[in-house]
ZAMARGU-4260 file (C-alpha; in steps of 0.2 Angstrom, whole numbers, plus 5000, padded with zeros to 4 digits):
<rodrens>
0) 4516/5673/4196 | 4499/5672/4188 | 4489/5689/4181 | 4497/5704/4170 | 4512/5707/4179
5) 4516/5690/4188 | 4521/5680/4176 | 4538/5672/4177 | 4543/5680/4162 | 4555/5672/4148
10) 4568/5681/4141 | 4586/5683/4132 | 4595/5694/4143 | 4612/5689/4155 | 4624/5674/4153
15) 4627/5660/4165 | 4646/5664/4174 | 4639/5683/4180 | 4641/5688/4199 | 4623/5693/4204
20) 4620/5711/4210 | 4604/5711/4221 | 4599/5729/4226 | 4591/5736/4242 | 4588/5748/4255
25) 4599/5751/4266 | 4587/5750/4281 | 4593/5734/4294 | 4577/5725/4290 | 4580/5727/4271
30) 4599/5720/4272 | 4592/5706/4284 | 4581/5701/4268 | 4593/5704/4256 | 4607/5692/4265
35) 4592/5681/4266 | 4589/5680/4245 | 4608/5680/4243 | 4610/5664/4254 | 4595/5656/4247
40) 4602/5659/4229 | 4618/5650/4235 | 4610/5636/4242 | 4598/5633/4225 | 4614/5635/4216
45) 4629/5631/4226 | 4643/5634/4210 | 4634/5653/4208 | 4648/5666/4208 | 4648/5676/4223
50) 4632/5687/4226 | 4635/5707/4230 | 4622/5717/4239 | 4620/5734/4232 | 4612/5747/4245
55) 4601/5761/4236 | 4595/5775/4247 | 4578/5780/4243 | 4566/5795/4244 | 4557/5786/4257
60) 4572/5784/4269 | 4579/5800/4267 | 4560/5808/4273 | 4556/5802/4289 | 4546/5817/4296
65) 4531/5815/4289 | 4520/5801/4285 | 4521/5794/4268 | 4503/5800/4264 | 4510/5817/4264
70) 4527/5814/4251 | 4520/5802/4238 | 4515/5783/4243 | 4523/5770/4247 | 4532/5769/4228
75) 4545/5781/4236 | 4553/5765/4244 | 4556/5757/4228 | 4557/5769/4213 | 4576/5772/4217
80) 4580/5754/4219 | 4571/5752/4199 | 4578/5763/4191 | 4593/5755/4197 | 4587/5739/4190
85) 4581/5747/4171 | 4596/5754/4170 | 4609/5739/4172 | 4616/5742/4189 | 4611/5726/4199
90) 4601/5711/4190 | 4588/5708/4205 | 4579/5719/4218 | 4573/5716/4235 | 4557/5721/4241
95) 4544/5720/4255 | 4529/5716/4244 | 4521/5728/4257 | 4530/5744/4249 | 4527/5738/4230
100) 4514/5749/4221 | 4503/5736/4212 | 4507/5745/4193 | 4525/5742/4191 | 4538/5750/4178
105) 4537/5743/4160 | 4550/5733/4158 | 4549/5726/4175 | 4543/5711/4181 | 4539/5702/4201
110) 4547/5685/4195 | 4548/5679/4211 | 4537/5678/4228 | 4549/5669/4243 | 4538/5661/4256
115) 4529/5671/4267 | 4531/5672/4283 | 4519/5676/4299 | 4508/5693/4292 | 4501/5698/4309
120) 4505/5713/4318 | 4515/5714/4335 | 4507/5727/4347 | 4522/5731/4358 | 4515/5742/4376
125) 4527/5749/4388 | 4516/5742/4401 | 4500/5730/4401 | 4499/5715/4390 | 4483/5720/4380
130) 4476/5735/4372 | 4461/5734/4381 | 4475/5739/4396 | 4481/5755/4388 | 4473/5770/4399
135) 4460/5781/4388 | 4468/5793/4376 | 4484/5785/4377 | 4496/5788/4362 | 4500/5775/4350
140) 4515/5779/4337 | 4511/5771/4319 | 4515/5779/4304 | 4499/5765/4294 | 4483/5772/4291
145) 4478/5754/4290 | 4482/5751/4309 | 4476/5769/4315 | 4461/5764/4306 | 4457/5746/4314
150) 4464/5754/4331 | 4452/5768/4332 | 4436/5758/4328 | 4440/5747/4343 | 4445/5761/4353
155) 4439/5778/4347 | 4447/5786/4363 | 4464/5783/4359 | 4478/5796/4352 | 4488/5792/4336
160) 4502/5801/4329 | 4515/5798/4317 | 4530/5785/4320 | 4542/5783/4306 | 4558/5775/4305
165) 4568/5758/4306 | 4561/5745/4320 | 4576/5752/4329 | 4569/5769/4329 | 4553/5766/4333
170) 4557/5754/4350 | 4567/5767/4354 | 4558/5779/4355 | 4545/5768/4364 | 4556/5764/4376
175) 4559/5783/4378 | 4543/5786/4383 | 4537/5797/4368 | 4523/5784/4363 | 4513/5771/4376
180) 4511/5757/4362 | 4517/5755/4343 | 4511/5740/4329 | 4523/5732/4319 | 4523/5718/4308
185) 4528/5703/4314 | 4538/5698/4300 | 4552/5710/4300 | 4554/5708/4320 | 4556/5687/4318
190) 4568/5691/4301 | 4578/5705/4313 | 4579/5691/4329 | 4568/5704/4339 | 4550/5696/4340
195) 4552/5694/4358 | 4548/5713/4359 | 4530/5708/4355 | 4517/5709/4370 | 4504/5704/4359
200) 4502/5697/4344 | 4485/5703/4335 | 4475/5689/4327 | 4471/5695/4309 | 4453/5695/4315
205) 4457/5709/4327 | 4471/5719/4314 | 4470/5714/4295 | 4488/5715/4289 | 4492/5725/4274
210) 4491/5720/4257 | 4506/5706/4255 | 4513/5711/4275 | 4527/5697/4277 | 4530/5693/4258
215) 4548/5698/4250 | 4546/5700/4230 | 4562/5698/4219 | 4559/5709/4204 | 4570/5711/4188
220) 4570/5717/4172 | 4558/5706/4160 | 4568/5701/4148 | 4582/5694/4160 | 4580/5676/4156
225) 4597/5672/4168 | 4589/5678/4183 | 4571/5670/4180 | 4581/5654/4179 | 4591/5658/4195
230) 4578/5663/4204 | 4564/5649/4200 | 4569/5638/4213 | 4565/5649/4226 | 4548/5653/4221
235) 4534/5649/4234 | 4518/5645/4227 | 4505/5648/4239 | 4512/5665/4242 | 4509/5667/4224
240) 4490/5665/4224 | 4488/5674/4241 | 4498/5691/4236 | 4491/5690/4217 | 4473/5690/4227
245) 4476/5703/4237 | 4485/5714/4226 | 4473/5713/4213 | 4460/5719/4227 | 4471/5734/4230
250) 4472/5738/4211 | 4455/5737/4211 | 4453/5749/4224 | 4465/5761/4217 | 4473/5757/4234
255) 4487/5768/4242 | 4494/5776/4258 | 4483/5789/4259 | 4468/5775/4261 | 4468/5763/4276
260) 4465/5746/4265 | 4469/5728/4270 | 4469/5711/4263 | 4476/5693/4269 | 4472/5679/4258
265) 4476/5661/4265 | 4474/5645/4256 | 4463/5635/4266 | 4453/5616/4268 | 4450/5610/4251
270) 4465/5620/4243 | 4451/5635/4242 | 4459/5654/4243 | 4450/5662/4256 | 4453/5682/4254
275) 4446/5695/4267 | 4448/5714/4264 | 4443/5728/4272 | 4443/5748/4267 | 4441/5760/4283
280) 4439/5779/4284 | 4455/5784/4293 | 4449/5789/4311 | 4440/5772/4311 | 4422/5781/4310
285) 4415/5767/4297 | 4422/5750/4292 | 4418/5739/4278 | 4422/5722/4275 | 4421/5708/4261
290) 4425/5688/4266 | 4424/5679/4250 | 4433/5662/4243 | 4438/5653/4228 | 4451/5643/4217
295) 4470/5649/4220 | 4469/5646/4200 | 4456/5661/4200 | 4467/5672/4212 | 4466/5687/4202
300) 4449/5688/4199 | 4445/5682/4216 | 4453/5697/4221 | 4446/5711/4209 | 4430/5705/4213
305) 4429/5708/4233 | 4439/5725/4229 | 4425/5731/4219 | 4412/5727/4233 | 4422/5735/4244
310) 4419/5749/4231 | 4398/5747/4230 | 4399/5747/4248 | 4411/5761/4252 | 4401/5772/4239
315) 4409/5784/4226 | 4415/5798/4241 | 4422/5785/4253 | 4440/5785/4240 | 4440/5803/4238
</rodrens>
């Protein structure tokens, strides 16, 4: 991966014959992912000793009463799962590129970006087809500032509180009746078999996805030179330049939970990287945007620079 902490890094670590321990959460979206690297690593190398996925429970799993705003960030669904990695017990970790926060542990590297799949969001209503159809002041679960954002500028009169838990969960307690609607990515319903749940699929016009939504990273530790090998084959370019973009837009910001920010880069005619980003006050009350483009070779810079207009445009209270 291109920028400071992209690289595919070389290294010395690990022999050939090894088993490979690729560590997760335990979460059924997580182990759909997980299977998913493990199967692509036997496909890329079909005489690979047998793969074993490791499940680590994190801090973020073990909360789920309270948005992550209020307990840490979004690093409490990977910082288990590292230390795991920095300490020897499995050679590669699986993460939605979603959860990663964009300054990772030294010693650790992303070597690895698998190809990404749709970043949209699903709106899923108990009754209606469109949001424009939920009554006034109906209540929509979400546990994103980013989506309780977007929602609330298109429709201030709407109620949002906080719905955590696996996709499981959350339909459930739709189907219950505790919500009228939720969002959720449409990435992890198509990798769990359930995107026929979805009324409505939100073009990114209507709902920019989060920074990397529908992008699994493979990180190990730097100097694993085994597992940069193993995993190079499946590496995806163009995810590359898109994630590098808009992570380096996030860093920019100083992004985290406790800020609705979004970013979907997508390379587009003439092999340009088109990157739009967006930073919102959480009840929707003011919006700004940035829509900028440039060469996938310049992804980083691409992306630091429309963070930091987003920055002038916000002013210095707006990330308070």
């Amino acid at each position: 991966m291109a920028g400071s902490q992209a690289g595919i890094n070389q290294g010395t670590e690990g022999g050939s014959g090894m088993a490979v321990r690729i560590g997760t959460r335990g979460s059924p979206l997580a182990l759909a992912q997980a299977e998913m690297v493990k199967a692509a690593l036997r496909a890329a190398h079909p005489t690979l000793p047998a793969a074993e996925i490791v499940v680590i429970k994190t801090t973020g799993d073990r909360i789920q009463d309270r948005a992550l705003s209020e307990i840490g960030g979004k690093g409490l669904f990977t910082k288990e799962i590292e230390d795991a990695l920095l300490e020897g017990g499995i050679d590669v970790a699986v993460h939605s590129m979603k959860d990663v926060p964009t300054h990772l542990p030294d010693g650790l590297t992303i070597a690895c970006l698998l190809e990404r799949e749709d970043p949209r969001d699903a709106l899923i209503l108990r009754a209606g087809k469109d949001l424009a159809d939920l009554p006034q002041g109906a209540v929509i679960g979400s546990a994103s500032l980013r989506r309780q954002a977007q929602l609330l500028a298109l429709r201030p009169d709407l109620k949002v509180v906080t719905l955590r838990g696996n996709v499981g969960t959350r339909l459930n307690k739709l189907a219950a009746g505790e919500v009228d609607a939720t969002l959720l990515a449409l990435a992890g319903l198509k990798r769990l078999g359930r995107a026929e749940v979805a009324t409505k699929i939100l073009d990114t016009a209507e709902m920019l996805p989060a920074v990397a939504q529908g992008a699994i990273g493979l990180e190990i530790r730097a100097a694993d030179r085994r597992m940069r090998d193993l995993l190079q084959p499946l590496h995806h370019a163009a995810t590359e330049y898109a994630v590098t973009a808009e992570r380096a837009c996030l860093r920019e910001l100083e992004g985290s939970c406790r800020t609705p920010i979004a970013a979907y880069a997508e390379i587009g005619a003439g092999g340009l990287l088109h990157l739009r980003a967006l930073i919102a006050k959480p009840d929707g009350s003011a919006v700004h945007r940035d829509e900028s483009a440039g060469s996938k070779d310049d992804a980083e810079a691409l992306g630091r620079a429309a963070g930091a207009r987003l920055k002038s445009l916000a002013g210095p209270d707006f990330l308070a």
